[in-house]
C-alpha positions in Angstrom: 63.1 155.3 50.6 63.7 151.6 50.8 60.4 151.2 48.6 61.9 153.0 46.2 65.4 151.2 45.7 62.8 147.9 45.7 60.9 149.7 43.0 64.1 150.5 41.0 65.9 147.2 41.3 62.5 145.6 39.8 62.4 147.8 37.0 66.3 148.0 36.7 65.7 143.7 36.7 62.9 143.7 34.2 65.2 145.6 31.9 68.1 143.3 32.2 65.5 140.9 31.6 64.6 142.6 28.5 68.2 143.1 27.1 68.8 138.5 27.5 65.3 138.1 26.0 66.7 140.7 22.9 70.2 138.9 22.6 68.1 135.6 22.7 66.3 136.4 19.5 69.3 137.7 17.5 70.5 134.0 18.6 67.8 132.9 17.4 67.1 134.5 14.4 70.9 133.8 13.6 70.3 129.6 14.1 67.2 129.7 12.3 69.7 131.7 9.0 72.4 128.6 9.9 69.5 126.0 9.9 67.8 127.2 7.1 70.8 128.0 4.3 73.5 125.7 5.3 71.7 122.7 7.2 68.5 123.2 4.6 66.6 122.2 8.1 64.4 124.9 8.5 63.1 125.6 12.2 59.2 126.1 12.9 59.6 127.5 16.2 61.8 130.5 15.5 59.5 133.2 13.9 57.3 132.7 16.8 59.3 132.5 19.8 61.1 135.9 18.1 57.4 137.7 17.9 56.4 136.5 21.1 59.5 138.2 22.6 59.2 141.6 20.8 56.0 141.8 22.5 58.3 141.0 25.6 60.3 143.7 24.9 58.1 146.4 25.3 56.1 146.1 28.3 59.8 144.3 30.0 61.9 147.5 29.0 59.3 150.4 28.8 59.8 151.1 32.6 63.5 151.6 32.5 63.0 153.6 29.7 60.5 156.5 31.4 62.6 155.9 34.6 65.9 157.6 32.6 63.8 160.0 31.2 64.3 158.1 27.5 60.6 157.8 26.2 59.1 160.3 23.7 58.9 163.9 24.6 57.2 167.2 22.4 59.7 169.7 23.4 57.5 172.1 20.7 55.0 172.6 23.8 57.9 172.8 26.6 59.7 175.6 24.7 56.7 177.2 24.7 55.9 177.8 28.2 58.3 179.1 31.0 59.5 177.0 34.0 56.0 177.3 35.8 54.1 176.5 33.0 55.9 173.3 32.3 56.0 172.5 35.7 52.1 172.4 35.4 52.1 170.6 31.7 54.7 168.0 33.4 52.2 167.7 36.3 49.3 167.3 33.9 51.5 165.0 31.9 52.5 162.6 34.8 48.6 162.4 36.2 47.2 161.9 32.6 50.4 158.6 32.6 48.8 157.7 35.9 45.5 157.5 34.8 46.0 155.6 31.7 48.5 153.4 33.2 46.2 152.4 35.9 42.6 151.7 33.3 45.8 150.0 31.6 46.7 148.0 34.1 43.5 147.3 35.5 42.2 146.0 32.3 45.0 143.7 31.6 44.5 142.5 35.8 41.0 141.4 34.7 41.5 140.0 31.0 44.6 137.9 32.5 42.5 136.1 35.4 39.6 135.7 33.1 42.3 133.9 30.4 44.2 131.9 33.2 40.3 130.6 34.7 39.1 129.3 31.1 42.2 127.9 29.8 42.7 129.8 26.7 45.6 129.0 24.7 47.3 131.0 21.8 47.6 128.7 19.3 50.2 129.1 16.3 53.3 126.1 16.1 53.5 126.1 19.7 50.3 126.6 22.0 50.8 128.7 24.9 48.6 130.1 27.5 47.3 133.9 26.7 47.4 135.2 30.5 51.2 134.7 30.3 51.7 137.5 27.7 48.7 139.4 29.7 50.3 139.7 32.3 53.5 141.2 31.2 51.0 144.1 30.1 50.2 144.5 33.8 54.0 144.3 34.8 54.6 147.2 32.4 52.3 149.2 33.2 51.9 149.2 37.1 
């Protein structure tokens, strides 16, 4: 049981997380409209920091949002079948999640540690290490 409250405070913190990180780029996106139109001082580092969290965003809040029960359902396949046969189609559904989540996460593991031991760099404006943004993947799906 205590597991489990860790488990949700993690999730429930990575969601927070996500919610900062999504009022940050409004912020941001909001200087960069002030700096560019009224200051005529356009910003280089705003379009990127803004795609870089978007990409955040989804592996930060995806495990809140299948913890509430929010991510995308077919209900045409649900209707279809009585209460034991979507028991069975949920337990297929959770094992095929499991699966794919953990080839997912495994992957991501792997590519993450490779990245971090040669040093590569996504280079744009700003030039940041790859294995950060990998490893969210891994946080998102594990």
């Amino acid at each position: 049981m205590k597991e489990k409250a860790i488990l949700d405070r993690v999730v429930d913190s990575m969601a927070f997380l996500a919610g900062a990180l999504l009022v940050a780029a409004v912020l941001i996106v909001c200087f960069e409209i002030f700096m560019r139109y009224f200051a005529h001082r356009p910003q280089v580092w705003t379009v990127e920091i803004c795609e870089y969290i978007l990409f955040s965003l989804a592996f930060l809040g995806a495990p809140w949002l299948l913890k509430v029960g929010g991510h995308v359902s077919i209900d045409i396949f649900m209707t279809r079948f009585g209460p034991k046969g979507r028991s069975y189609l949920g337990l297929f559904s959770t094992a095929m999640g499991i699966i794919v989540s953990a080839v997912i996460c495994w992957f991501s593991i792997a590519t993450s540690y490779d990245c971090y031991k040669s040093g590569v760099l996504m280079t744009k404006t700003l030039s940041i290490p790859k294995h950060y943004f990998l490893i969210l993947i891994t946080l998102g799906y594990s």
